[in-house]
C-alpha positions as CSV (number, residue, x, y, z in Angstrom):
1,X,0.0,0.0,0.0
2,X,1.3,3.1,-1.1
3,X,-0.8,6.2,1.4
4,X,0.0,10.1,1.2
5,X,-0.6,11.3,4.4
6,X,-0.9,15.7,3.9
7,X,-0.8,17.8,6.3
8,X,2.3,15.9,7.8
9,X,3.1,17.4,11.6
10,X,6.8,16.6,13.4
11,X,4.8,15.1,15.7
12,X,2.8,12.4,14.4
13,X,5.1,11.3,11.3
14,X,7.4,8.9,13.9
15,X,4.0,7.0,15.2
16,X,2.9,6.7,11.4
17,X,6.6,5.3,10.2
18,X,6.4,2.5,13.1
19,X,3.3,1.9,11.7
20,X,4.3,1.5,8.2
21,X,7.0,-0.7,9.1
22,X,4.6,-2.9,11.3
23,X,1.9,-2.8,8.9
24,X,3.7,-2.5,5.6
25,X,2.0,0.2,4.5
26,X,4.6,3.0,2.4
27,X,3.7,6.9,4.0
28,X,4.8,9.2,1.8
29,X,4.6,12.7,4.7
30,X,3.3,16.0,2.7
31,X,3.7,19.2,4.4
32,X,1.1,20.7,2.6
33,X,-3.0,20.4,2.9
34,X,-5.0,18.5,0.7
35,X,-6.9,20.9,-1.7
36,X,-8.1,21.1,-5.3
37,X,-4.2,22.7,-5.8
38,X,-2.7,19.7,-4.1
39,X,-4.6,16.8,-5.2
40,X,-2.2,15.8,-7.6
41,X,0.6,15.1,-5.2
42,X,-1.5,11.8,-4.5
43,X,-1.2,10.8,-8.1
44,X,0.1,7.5,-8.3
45,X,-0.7,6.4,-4.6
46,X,-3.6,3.8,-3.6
47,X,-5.0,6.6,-0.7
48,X,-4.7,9.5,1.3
49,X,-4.3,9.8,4.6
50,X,-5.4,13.3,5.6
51,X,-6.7,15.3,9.0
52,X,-9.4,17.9,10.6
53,X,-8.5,21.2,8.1
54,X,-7.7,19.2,5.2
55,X,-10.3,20.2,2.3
56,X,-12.1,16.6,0.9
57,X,-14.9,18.2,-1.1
58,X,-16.2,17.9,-4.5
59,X,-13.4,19.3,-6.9
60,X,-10.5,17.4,-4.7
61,X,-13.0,14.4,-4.6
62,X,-13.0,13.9,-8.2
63,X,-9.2,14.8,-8.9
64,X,-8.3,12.1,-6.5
65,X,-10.4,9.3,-8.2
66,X,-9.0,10.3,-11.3
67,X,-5.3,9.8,-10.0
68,X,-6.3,6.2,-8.5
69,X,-7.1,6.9,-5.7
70,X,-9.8,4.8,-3.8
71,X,-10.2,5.3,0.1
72,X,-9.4,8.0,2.3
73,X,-8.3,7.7,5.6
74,X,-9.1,10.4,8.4
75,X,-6.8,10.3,11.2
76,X,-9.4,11.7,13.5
77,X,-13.0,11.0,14.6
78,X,-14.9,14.1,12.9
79,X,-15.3,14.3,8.9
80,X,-17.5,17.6,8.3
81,X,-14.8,18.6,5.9
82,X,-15.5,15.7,3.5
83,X,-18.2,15.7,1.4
84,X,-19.5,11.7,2.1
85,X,-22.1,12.1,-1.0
86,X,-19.9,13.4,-3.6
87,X,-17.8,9.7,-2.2
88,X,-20.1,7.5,-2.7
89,X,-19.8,5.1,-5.9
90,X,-16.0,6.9,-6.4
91,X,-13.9,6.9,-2.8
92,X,-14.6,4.8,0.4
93,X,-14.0,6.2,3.3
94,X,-12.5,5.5,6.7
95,X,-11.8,7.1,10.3
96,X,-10.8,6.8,13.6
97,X,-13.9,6.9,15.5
98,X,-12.2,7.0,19.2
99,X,-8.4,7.7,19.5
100,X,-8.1,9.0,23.1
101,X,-11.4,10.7,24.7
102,X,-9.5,11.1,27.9
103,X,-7.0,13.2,26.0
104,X,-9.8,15.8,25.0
105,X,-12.2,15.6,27.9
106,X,-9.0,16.5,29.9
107,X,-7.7,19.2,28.0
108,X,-11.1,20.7,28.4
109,X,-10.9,20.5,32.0
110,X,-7.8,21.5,32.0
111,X,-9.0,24.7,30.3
112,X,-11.8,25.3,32.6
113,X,-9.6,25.1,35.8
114,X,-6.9,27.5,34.8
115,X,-9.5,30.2,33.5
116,X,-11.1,29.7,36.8
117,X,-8.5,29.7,39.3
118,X,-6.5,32.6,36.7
119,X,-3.3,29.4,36.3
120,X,-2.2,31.4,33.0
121,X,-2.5,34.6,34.8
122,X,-0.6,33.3,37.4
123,X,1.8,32.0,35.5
124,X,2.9,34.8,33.7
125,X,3.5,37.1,36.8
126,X,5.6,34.9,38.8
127,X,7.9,35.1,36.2
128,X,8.5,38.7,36.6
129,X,8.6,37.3,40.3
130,X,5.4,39.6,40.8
131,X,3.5,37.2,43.9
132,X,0.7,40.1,44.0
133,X,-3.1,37.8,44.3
134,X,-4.8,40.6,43.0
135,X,-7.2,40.0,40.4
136,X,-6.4,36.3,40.5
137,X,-9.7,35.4,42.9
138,X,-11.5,32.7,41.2
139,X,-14.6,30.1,42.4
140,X,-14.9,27.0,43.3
141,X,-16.3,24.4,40.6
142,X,-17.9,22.1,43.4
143,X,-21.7,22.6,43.5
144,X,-21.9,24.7,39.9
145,X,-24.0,23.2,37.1
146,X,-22.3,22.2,33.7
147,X,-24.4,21.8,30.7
148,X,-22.9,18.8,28.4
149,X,-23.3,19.3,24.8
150,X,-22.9,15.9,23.4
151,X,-23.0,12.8,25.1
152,X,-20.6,10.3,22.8
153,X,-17.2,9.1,24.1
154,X,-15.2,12.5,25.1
155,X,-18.9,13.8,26.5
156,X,-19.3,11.1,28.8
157,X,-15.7,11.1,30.3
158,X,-16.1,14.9,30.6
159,X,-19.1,14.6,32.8
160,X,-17.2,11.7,34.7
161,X,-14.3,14.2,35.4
162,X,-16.8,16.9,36.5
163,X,-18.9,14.4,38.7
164,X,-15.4,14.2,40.5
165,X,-15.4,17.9,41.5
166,X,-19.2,17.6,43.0
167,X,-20.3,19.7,39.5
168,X,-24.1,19.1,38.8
169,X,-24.6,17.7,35.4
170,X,-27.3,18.3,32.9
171,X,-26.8,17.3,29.5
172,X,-28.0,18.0,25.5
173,X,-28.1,15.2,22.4
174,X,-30.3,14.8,19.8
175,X,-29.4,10.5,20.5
176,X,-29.4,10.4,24.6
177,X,-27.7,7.6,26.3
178,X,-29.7,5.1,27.9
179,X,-27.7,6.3,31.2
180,X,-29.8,6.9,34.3
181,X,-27.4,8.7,36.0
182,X,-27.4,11.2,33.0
183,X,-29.9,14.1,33.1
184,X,-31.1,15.0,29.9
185,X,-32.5,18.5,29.7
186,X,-33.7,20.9,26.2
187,X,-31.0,23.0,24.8
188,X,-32.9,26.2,25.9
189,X,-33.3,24.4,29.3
190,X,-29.3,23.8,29.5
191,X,-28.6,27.4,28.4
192,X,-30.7,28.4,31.2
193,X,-29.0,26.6,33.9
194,X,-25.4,26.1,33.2
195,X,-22.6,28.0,34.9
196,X,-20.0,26.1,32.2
197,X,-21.2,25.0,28.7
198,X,-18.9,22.3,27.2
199,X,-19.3,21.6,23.9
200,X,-18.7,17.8,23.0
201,X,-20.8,17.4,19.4
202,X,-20.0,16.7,16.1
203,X,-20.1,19.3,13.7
204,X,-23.1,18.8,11.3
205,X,-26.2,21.2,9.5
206,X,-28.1,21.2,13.2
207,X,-25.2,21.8,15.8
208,X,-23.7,24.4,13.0
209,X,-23.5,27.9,15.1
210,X,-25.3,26.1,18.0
211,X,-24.2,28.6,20.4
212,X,-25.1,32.1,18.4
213,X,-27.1,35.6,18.6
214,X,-29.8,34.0,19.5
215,X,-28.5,31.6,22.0
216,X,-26.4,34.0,23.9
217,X,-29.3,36.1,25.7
218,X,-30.3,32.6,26.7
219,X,-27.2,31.8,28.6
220,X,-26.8,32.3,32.4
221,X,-24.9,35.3,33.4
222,X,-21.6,34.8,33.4
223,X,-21.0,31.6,32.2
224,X,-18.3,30.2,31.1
225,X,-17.8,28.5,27.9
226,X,-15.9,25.2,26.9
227,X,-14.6,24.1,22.8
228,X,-12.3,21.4,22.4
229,X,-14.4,20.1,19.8
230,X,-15.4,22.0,16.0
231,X,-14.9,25.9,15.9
232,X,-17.8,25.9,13.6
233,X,-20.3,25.2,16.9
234,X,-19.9,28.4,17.7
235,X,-20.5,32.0,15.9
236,X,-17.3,33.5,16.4
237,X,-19.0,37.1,16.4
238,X,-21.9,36.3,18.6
239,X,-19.5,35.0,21.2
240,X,-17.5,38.6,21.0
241,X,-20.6,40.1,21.4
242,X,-21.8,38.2,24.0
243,X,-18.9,38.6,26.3
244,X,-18.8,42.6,25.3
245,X,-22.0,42.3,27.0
246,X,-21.1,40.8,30.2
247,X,-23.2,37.4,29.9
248,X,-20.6,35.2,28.7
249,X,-18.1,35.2,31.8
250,X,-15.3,33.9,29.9
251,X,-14.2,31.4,26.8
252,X,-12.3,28.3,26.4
253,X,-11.2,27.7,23.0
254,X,-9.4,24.7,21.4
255,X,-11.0,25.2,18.0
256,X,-11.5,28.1,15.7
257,X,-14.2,28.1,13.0
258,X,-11.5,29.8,10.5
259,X,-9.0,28.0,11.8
260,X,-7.7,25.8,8.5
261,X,-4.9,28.5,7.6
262,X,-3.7,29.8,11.0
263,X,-3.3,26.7,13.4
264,X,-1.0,24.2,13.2
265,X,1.7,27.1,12.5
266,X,3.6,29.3,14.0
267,X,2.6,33.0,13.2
268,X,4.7,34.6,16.4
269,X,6.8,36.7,13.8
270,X,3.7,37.9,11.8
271,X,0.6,40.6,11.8
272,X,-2.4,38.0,11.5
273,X,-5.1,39.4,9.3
274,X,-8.0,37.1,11.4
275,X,-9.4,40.4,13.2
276,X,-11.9,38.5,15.2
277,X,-9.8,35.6,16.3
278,X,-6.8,38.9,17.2
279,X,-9.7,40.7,19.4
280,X,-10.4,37.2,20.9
281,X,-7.1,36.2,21.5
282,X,-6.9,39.9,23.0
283,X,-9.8,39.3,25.5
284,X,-8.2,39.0,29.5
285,X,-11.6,36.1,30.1
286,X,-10.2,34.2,26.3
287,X,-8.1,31.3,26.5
288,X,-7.4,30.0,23.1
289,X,-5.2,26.7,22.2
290,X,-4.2,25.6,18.9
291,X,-6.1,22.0,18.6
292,X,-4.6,20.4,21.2
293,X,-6.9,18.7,22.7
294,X,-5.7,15.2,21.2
295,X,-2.2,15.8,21.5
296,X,-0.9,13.1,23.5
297,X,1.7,10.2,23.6
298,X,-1.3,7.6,23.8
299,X,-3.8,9.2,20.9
300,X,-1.0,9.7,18.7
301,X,-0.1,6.2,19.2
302,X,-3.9,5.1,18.8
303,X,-4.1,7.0,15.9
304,X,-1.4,5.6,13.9
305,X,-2.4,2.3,14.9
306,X,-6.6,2.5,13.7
307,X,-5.6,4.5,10.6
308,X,-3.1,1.9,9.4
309,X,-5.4,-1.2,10.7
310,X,-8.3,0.6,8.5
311,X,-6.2,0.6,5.8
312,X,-5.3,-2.9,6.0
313,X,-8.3,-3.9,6.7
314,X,-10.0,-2.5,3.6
315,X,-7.2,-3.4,0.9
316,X,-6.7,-6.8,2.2
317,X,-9.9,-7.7,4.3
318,X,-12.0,-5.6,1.9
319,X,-13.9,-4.3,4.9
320,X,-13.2,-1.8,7.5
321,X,-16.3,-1.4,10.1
322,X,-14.2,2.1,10.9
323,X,-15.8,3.1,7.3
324,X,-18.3,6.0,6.5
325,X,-20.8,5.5,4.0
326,X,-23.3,7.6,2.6
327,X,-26.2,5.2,0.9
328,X,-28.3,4.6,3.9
329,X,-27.7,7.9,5.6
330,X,-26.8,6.0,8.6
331,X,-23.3,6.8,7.9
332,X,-21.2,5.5,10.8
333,X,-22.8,2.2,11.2
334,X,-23.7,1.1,7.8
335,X,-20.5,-0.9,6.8
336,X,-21.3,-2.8,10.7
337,X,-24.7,-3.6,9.7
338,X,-24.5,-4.5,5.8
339,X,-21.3,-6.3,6.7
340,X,-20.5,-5.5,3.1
341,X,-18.7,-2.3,1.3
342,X,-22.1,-0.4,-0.2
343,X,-20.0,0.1,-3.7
């Protein structure tokens, strides 16, 4: 198997050359994104192995299938950026459904405790050995409601890690769990009653701008807000706005809806043109990371491993149940329930 992987990062191209060697699959590491200008890099090479801000719509669809291509494999659970329909009958389609949710329900505690208890703030002072403690008073999390949006793998963990601070839980999903311990409330409901939001969803047509203009006068004063998931969930603007207006308390962002040319890279040395993510970044209640929820030893590792063990699994097996498929419209489970590729 011969797999351009795009998008290549220092820091996963070790766990996908162990893999190759393990699995005898041939990586051949890009730098550069997959996009109707790229395409034809992957001339030549049975797949592509590509990630969250790489561009798999229709023009890139259609070049690929015309250089032999015939599966891509995403290295991460989410696939909004890949047009499943245009696929269909052409390119097959795989993922990694669950690579470490620990790593991002973590990360997304970890945001909420150091904008509560100021860490970054903190930080930063005692380095100019400055041991003031004003403005660094925060709150406690025990006894304050958090409203879970999104209830799948990295949701559920995140309300396990909150039930271990004494947090009250209500939770959103358009496909509950049949949990009893889980209380399921409307969206409007959750916006109501929720000192921290976290958002845990895929990004699809209904949870697109979930939180915007007119969610934010829903939202209890002062709340604080949690992404470590699509920056798409949220209108970038509307949060702004929101906080200008004193009723978000303060944002935790891992994502960025315009995110595709700026993260990932380092921009310390130049003027960014992204004005709203600059006043954002700017804000003293804004923490922004650059999607790193994921990044750790063990879902780097698990990454490697599913990606290459889908690949295998569809070139040699000639079925991977880690495939997406569009003809049903039940698009994560079809290839488990057919047992059979749909083209």
């Amino acid at each position: 198997m011969k797999i351009a992987l795009f998008d290549a990062k220092d820091y996963d191209i070790p766990f996908f050359q162990k893999m190759g060697e393990k699995y005898k699959i041939e990586y051949k590491f890009f730098e550069t994104k997959l996009n109707a200008d790229t395409a034809d890099l992957a001339r030549g090479f049975d797949g592509v192995c590509v990630f969250v801000n790489d561009d798999v719509r229709a023009e890139v669809i259609d070049r690929l299938y015309e250089n032999g291509v015939r599966v891509v494999a995403l290295r991460c659970a989410g696939y909004n950026n890949v047009d499943l329909e245009k696929c269909f009958g052409k390119i097959h389609v795989v993922r990694v459904p669950a690579y470490s949710p620990y790593a991002v329900a973590e990360h997304a505690m970890a945001l909420l405790l150091t904008s509560v208890r100021r860490i970054h703030k903190a930080y930063n002072r005692t380095k100019d050995f400055n041991f003031s403690l004003s403005g660094l008073t925060g709150f406690d999390l025990h006894g304050k409601t958090v409203g879970v949006i999104g209830t799948g793998k990295i949701g559920t963990i995140f309300m396990d890690i909150c039930r271990g601070f004494g947090m009250q839980i209500v939770a959103y999903d358009k496909f509950p769990r049949k949990d009893p311990s889980v209380r399921y409330v409307s969206l409007d409901e959750l916006f109501r009653q929720s000192d921290v939001i976290s958002l845990h969803c895929p990004l699809s047509e209904e949870t697109y701008h979930i939180i915007n203009e007119r969610a934010i006068p829903k939202l209890k004063k002062g709340v604080i807000i949690l992404n470590t998931s699509r920056g798409a969930l949220i209108d970038a603007e509307a949060l702004i706005d929101g906080i200008k207006r004193r009723i978000v308390g303060a944002a935790c962002l891992d994502v960025y809806e315009e995110e595709s040319d700026l993260f990932f890279r380092d921009f310390s040395g130049h003027i960014v043109e992204d004005d709203i993510l600059a006043r954002l970044i700017s804000m003293p209640n804004v923490i922004v990371t650059s999607h790193q929820a994921f990044l750790t030893e063990e879902a780097l590792a698990n990454i490697a491993e599913t990606t290459s063990q889908n690949l295998v699994a569809f070139f040699r097996d000639g079925l991977c149940e880690n495939e997406l498929c569009y003809r049903c419209g039940n698009v994560e489970s079809c290839m488990k329930e057919r047992k059979q590729r749909c083209f």
